[in-house]
C-alpha positions, 0 to 999 in steps of 0.5 A, spaced: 759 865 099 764 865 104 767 859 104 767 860 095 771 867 097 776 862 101 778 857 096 778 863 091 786 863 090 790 870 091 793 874 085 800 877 084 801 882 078 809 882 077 811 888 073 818 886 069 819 880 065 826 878 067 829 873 072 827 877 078 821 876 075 820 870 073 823 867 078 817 870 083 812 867 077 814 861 080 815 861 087 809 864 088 805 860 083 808 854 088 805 858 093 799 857 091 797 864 088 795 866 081 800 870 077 800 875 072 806 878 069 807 884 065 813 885 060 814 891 055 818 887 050 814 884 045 816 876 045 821 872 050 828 872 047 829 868 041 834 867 035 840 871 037 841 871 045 841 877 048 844 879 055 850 876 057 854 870 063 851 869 070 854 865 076 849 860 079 851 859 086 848 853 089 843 853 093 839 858 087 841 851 082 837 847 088 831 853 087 831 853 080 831 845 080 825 845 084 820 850 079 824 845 072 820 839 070 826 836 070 832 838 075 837 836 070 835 840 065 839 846 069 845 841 068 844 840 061 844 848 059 850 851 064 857 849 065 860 848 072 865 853 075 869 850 081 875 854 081 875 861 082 882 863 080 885 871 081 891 872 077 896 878 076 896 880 069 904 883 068 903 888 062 910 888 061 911 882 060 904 879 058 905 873 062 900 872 069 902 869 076 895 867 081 894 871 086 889 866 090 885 860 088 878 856 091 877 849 088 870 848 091 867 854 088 861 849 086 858 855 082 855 854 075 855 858 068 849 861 065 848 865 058 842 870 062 838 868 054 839 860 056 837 861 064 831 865 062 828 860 056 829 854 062 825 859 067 819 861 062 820 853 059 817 851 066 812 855 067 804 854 065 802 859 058 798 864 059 801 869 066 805 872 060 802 879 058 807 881 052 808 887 049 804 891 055 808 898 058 807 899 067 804 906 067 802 906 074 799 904 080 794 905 086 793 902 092 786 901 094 784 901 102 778 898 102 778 891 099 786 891 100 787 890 092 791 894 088 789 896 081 794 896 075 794 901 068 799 898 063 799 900 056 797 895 050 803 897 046 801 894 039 794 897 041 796 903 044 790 901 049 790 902 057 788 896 060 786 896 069 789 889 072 786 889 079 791 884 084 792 882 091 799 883 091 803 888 086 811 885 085 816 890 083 822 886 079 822 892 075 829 893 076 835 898 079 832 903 075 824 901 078 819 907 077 815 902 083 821 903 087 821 912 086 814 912 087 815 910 095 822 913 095 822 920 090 828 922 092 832 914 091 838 916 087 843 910 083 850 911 086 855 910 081 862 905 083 867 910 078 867 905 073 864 902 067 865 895 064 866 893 057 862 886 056 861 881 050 860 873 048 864 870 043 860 865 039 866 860 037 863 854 035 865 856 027 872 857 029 875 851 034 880 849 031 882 857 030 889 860 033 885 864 037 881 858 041 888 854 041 892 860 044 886 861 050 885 855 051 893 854 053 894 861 056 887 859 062 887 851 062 882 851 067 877 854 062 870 850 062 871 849 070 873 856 072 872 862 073 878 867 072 879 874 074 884 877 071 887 884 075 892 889 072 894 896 075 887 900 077 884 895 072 881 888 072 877 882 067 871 877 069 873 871 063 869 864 063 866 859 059 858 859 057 854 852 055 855 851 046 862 854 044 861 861 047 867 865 051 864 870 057 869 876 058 868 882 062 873 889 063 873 894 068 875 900 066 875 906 071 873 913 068 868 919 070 860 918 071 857 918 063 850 920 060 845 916 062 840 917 056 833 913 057 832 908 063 838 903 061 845 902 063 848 899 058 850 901 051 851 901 045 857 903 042 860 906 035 865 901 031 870 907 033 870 906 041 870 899 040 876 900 036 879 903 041 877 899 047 882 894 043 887 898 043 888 899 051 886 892 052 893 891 048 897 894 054 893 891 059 891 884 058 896 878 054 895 878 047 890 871 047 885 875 051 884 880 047 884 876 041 878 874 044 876 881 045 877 883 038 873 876 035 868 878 039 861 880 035 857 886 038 861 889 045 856 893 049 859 897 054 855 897 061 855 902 066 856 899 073 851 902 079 849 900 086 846 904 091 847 904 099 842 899 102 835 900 103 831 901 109 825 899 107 823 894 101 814 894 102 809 898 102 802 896 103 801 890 099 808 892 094 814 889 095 821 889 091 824 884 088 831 883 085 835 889 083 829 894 084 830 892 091 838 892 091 842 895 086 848 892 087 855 892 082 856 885 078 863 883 083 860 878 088 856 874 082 849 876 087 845 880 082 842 874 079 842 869 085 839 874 091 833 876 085 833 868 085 833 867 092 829 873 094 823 870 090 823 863 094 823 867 101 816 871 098 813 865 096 814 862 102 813 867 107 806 868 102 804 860 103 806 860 110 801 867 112 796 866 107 793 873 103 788 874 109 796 875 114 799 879 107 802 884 112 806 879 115 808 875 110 811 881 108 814 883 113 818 876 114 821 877 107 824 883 109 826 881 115 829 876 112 832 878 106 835 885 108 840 884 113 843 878 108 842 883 101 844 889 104 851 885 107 853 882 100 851 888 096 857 892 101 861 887 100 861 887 093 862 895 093 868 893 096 871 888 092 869 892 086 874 898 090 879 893 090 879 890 085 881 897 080 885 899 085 880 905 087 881 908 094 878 905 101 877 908 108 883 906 112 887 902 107 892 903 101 889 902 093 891 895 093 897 893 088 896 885 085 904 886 083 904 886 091 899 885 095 900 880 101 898 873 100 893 875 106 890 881 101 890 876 095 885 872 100 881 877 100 879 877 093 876 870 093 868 869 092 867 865 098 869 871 103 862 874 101 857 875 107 852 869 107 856 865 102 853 858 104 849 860 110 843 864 108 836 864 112 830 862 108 826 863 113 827 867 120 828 862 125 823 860 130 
């Protein structure tokens, strides 16, 4: 009977279906643990792509190429992205001069739908419970298992799913997290971002692609940041003919309705983005904006670092476990990485040591997340000229060379060195 209970493998719910967890599915399931994942959407994301670009740095290219059947699958669905490039942009003038440029960048582009169907592709069928809404949990004391009520969407049933572990990739807005931290609040950056994807597979030879591909001649490679007065823009190219833009614009904290932070906006708001876009950018770029089918608008939060990210057998991943603002390009790649650590940690202790595997983890990832998302706090502050302790609103038109420096990728803490396991 013993040595049965032995080889039975343990098993983690995962609560959340997007890269955080499916990135946990398969670092777990490489560990050696069963895996069951409960998302509340119906279906994985087909027809029209949803969500929008992602810089993938290398060292979570090397992860995710050891989940894929075939490493190069990861090349076939990105686009490289070896220069990071910050560039003023002269709204008089409308003509732009760099600022700072990295040509060992060694990051790579992602539609967040490609990234996602190249994950879920590679994983066995059957982990998947679509269409069931996380309702709650309970920590059992005496077996050490967790038991987890979700709801069957199509059925309205309330289904009990017991587990050795319970993995929280349930987002910045994770209501695992507010369980163990009532009184956790978001904390809003002072801006908001305007986001699309140009499809312009139809419209190659159009004067809009022939004028962007003239006024950035590194696109396909680069990854440019555009900066004004108190404002900045994110521009570069996707896989399949599909253009990636990003506008920070500075205003006071909106309503959040319901538990997202993006939305949808009427064709007048819309209208009207286009018309500040006009004083800001050149008129190439914001013909891309005004090409552009669908923009949503994106509230940027974050949150100071946590103490703590497990209690008993629940452990936070992703951005459930640090909310962070997009500037660092780290939301997805920590996600990514935090999940190769909890599946090493779980292989390396064992069900039967969770509590140590656990407390590795955290001992781990914390110092490297809570670093980056404070350096990206800073480097979003900067970027739309906002205020900062000790020092003057930074100005692209003149800034040092030395603070044009600052505003590279490369200057994020654990660029290229993060542990992935502690030192022993």
């Amino acid at each position: 009977m013993e040595s049965k209970e032995k080889k039975a493998k343990a098993k983690a719910v995962i609560i959340g279906g997007s890269i955080a967890g499916i990135s946990s599915a398969h670092a777990l399931i490489s560990a050696g643990w069963d895996v069951l994942l409960i998302e509340k959407t119906t279906a994985p994301p087909t027809g029209s792509p949803t969500g929008a670009g992602l810089g993938l740095d290398p060292l979570s290219q090397q992860i995710i190429q050891s989940w894929l059947p075939l490493p190069q699958l990861l090349n076939n669905t990105t686009v490289p992205l070896t220069i990071d490039q910050n560039q003023v942009t002269d709204s008089e003038k409308k003509i732009s001069r760099t600022l700072a440029r990295d040509e060992s960048f060694n990051f790579r582009a992602a539609h967040w739908a490609d990234l996602h169907g190249l994950l879920y592709n590679a994983l066995p069928p059957g982990i998947f419970l679509w269409g069931h809404l996380f309702l709650s949990f309970h920590v059992v004391d005496y077996n050490s298992s967790v038991t987890i009520k979700a709801k069957v969407l199509k059925t309205g049933e309330v289904i009990d799913i017991v587990g050795d572990l319970l993995v929280a990739a349930d987002g910045c807005l994770s209501s695992i997290r507010q369980k163990y931290l009532p009184d956790f609040k978001l904390r809003y950056s002072g801006y908001c971002a305007w986001r699309g994807v140009l499809d312009f597979s139809k419209i190659e030879d159009s004067d809009t692609i022939t004028g962007i591909r003239k006024a950035y001649p590194d696109l396909g490679k680069c990854l440019y940041f555009d900066l004004g007065s108190g404002t900045h823009t994110v521009f570069y190219e996707l896989l399949n003919k599909k253009l990636n833009w990003i506008w920070y614009v500075n205003q006071p904290e909106p309503e959040v309705k319901g538990t997202s932070v993006t939305m949808k906006v009427s064709s007048d708001m819309v209208e009207q983005m286009y018309q500040e876009a006009e004083k800001f950018w050149i008129p190439e770029l914001v013909k891309v904006m005004r090409a552009t089918k669908e923009p949503f608008l994106n509230f940027i939060y974050d949150s100071d670092p946590l103490k703590k990210i497990f209690w008993d057998n629940v452990v936070l991943v992703g951005d459930a476990a640090h909310p962070t603002t997009p500037h660092c390009l780290r939301s997805t790649n920590m996600s990514i990485l935090d999940a190769s650590v909890l599946g090493k940690c779980l292989e390396k202790w064992g069900v039967e040591n969770l509590e140590s595997a656990l407390e590795e983890y955290q001992s781990v990832r914390l110092p490297v997340t809570s670093k980056q998302v404070l350096h990206a706090r800073w480097l979003g502050r900067i970027k739309q000229g906002l205020v900062l302790p000790g020092r003057e609103p930074f100005n692209p038109r003149s800034a040092t060379p030395e603070e044009c420096q600052e505003l590279l990728q490369r200057n994020t803490p654990f660029f290229s060195d993060v542990p992935m396991t502690i030192n022993t």
